[in-house]
N, C-alpha and C positions, 0 to 999 in steps of 0.2 A: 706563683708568687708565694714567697714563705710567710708565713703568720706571724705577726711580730705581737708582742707583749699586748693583751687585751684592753689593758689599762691606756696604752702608750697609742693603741688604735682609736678607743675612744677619743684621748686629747688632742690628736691630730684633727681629728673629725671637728671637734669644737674648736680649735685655732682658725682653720683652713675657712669655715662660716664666718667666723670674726671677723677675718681680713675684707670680705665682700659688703662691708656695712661702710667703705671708703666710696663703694662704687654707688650708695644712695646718698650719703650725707657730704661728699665730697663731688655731688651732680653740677654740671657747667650750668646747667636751668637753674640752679641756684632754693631749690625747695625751701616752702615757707614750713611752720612746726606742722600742719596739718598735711601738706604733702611729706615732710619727712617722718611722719608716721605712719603712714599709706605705705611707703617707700621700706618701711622698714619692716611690714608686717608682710609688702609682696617677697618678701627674702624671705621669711618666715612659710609664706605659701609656695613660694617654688621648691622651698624645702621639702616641706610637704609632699610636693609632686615628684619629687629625686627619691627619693624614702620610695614611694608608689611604685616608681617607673624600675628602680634599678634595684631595690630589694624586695619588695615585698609582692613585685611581678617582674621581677628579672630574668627569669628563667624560659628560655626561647621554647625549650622542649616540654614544659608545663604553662604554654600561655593562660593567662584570663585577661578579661575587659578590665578596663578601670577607666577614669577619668581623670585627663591630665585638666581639664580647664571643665569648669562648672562655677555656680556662685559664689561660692567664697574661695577659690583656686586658680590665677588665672593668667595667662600666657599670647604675649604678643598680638592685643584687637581681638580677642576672644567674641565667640556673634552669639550674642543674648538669645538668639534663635535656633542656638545647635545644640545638641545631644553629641558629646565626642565621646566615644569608645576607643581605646587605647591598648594596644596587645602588644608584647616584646615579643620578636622573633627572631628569625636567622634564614639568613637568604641561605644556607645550604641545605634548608629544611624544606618539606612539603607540608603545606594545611590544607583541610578543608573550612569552609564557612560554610555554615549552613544557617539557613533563617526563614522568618515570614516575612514578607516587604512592609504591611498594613499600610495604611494610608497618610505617613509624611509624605511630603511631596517632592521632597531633593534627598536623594541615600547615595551617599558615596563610598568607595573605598578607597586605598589607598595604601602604598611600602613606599617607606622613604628612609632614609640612611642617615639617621639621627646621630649629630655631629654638635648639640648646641654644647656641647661639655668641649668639644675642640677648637672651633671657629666658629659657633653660632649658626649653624647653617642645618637644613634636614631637608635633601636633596631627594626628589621625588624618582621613585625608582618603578613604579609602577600605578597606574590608575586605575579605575572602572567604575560606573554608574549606573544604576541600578536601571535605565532604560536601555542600559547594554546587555543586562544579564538576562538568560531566557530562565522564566519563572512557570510554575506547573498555572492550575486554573485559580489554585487557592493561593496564590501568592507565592508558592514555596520554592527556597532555590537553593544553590548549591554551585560556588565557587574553589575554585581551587589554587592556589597561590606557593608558585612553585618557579623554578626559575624555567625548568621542562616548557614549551607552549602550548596548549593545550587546545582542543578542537572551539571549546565555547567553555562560558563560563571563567578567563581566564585573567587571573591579578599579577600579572608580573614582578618578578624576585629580581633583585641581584644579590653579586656574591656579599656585598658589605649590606644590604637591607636589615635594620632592625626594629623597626616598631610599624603596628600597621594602626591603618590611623582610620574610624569609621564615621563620620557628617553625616547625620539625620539634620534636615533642617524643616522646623514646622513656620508657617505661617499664623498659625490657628491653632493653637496648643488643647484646648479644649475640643476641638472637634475631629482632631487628627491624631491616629493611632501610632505609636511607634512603630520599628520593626523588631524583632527577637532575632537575634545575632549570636551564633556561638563561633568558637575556632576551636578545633581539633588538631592534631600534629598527624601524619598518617605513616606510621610504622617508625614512632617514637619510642621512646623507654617506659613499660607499664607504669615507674613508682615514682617519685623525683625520691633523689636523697635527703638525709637530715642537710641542715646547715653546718657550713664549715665555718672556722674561724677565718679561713683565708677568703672564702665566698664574703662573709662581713665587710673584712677589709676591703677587699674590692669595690665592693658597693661604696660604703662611704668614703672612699678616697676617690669615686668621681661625681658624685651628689655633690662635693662644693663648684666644682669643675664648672658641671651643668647649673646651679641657683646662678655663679660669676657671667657665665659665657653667654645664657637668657638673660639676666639684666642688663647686658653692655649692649649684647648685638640691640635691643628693644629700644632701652637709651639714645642708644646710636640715631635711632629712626626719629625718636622721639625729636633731637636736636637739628636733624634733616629736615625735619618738617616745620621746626620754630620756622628755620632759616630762608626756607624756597616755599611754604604755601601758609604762609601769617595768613587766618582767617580767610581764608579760601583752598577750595578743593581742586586738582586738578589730574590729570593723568599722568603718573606717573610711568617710566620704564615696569615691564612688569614681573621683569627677571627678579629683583631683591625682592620682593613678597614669595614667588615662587622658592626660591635659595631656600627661604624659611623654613619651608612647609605648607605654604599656601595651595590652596585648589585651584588646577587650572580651568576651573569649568568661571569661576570668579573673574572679574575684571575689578579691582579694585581702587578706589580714589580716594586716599588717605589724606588730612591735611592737620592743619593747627588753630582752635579756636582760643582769643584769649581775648575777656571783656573787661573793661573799665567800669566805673562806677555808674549805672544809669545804662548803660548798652546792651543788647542783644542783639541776635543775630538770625539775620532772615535768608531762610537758602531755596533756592526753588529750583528744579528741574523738570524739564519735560520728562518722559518714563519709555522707553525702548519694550520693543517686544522682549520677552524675557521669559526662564524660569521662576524668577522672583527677586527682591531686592529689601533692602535696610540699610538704616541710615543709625550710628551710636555716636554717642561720645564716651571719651575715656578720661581717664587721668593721665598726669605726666611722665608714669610708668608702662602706658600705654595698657593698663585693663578698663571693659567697661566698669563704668560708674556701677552703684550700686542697683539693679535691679530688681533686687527684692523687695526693697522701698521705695524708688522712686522710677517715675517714667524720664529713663535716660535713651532709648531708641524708640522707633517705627519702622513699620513693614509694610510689602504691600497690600496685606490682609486689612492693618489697624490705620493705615492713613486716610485721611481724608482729602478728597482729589479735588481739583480746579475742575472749574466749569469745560476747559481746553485738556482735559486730560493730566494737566500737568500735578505735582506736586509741590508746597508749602511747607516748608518746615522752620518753627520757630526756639530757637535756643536762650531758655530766658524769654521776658519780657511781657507782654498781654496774655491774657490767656485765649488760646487758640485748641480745636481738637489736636493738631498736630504739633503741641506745644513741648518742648522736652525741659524736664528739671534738672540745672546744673548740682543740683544735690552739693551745694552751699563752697562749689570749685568757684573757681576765676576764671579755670584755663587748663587744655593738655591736648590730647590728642583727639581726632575725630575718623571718620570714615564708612563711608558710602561705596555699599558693595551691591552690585552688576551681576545676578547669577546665569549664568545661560543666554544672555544677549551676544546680539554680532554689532549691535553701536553700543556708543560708550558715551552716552550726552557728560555735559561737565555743568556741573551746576554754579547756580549763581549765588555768591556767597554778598550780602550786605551788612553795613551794620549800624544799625539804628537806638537811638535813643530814647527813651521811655517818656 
């Protein structure tokens, strides 16, 4: 691609963002000032996360981690309980991964064929979980992620794979150790180059692409679930969360809460055998609430169980241990995720008056 006038690259960059502020303040859910300021600052942070993903670690043959979604960054149901590490790369490439496991309790991998800048989609191209990978006595392993098959140890490539995507998920953050994760390239180019003006350009001529194509596809869900699960959660097909980027090791039950003056809402499930499980709410843009100030989730470490097993969980309303803070919402998205189970109970959504 030829490098066109530095100036003329810039303002393209700033128009092309401009046009995307139709697709929060021109939303069918119709946002109040305090969701169109939400709405307006996650364009702001997908930004953020386009800048990360495709300039400032775009480069497949110099990968590093980074974090596409963390507390203030966040992308389609983002789980207040994950640690994501985020690497660019190139299915015609070979990596290692190499790391310690420590003691979270769900570590995943993952190559998916990141597409949200074209149709919104990041198609899973390879999997593996860390009770798949053979690990030394201390923990230590060593994956290889290649499109080649490899004996053990093996993260499958394809030719269009670009980003690999790593899920730590703690239950008990205070008592649980992360893992220490690197990627390597194996018989890469020793140095990266300087930057090009053309390398620039390319970057930010698909950074609007990707902030437009994550807010519709997410919207999109957003307005699927006004329509088919108003204040109840249910199972949906599970292909569209997979499309995403979703983990298949997840069963997930997405829905839509929205209260009236005086209402909350009561949801209780029985608990299937399982790797673990959480229950968030979001906003209308579909990130979780704020969780650095308020309790907007539970898990199955921090809930508190029914006498039958079962769990209670209250949205708004009395206070209960299991009580979650709308953190001063009305209404948006919610979801109740299934890790490692083979049932899929559907909980019971109510909604009750104070």
């Amino acid at each position: 691609m030829a490098a066109t006038n530095p100036k003329d690259t810039w303002q393209k960059f700033c128009r092309d963002l401009e046009d995307c502020s139709e697709i929060i303040l021109g939303a069918e859910l119709k946002p109040d000032p305090m969701e169109q300021a939400e709405g307006l600052r996650y364009l702001s942070r997908l930004t953020r996360i386009g800048l990360e993903m495709f300039l400032e670690n775009g480069d497949p043959d110099f990968p590093n981690f980074y974090q596409a979604s963390h507390a203030t960054a966040k992308i389609g149901a983002d789980n207040p309980d994950n640690y994501y590490q985020n690497a660019t790369i190139s299915g015609t490439r070979t990596y290692r991964i190499s790391g310690q496991k420590g003691s979270v309790p769900i570590l995943s991998f993952a190559t998916k064929a990141n597409r949200y800048a074209v149709n919104g989609t990041m198609a899973s191209t390879g999997e593996i979980d860390i009770r798949n990978v053979k690990c030394d006595a201390d923990g230590n392993f060593e994956i290889v992620a290649s499109q080649t098959k490899q004996d053990e140890n093996w993260l499958p490539l394809e030719t269009d794979s670009s980003i690999l995507i790593i899920r730590q998920t703690f239950f008990d953050r205070k008592n649980e150790a992360p893992a220490n994760v690197t990627i390597t390239p194996i018989n890469g180019p020793n140095s990266p180059e300087p930057l090009s003006l053309s390398q620039l350009q390319s970057a930010l001529e698909v950074i609007p692409s990707f902030v437009s194509g994550t807010a519709r596809t997410f919207l999109h869900w957003a307005n699927v679930f006004k329509a088919e699960q108003f204040n109840k959660l249910a199972t949906h097909d599970q292909n569209m969360f997979i499309k995403a980027g979703g983990d298949p090791m997840i069963h997930y039950l997405h829905g839509w809460w929205e209260l009236g003056d005086g209402e909350y809402l009561k949801i209780t499930s029985s608990i299937p055998n399982c790797e673990g499980w959480n229950f968030e709410l979001e906003n209308m843009w579909m990130e979780s609430l704020d969780y650095r100030h308020h309790k907007i989730h539970v898990n199955n470490h921090s809930a508190k169980y029914n006498d039958d097993g079962s769990v209670t969980i209250y949205v708004g309303g009395p206070g209960h241990p299991n009580r979650l803070d709308t953190a001063s919402h009305r209404r948006g998205a919610m979801l109740w995720r299934w890790t490692g189970a083979q049932d899929h109970p559907t909980p019971k959504v109510e909604i009750l008056k104070t």
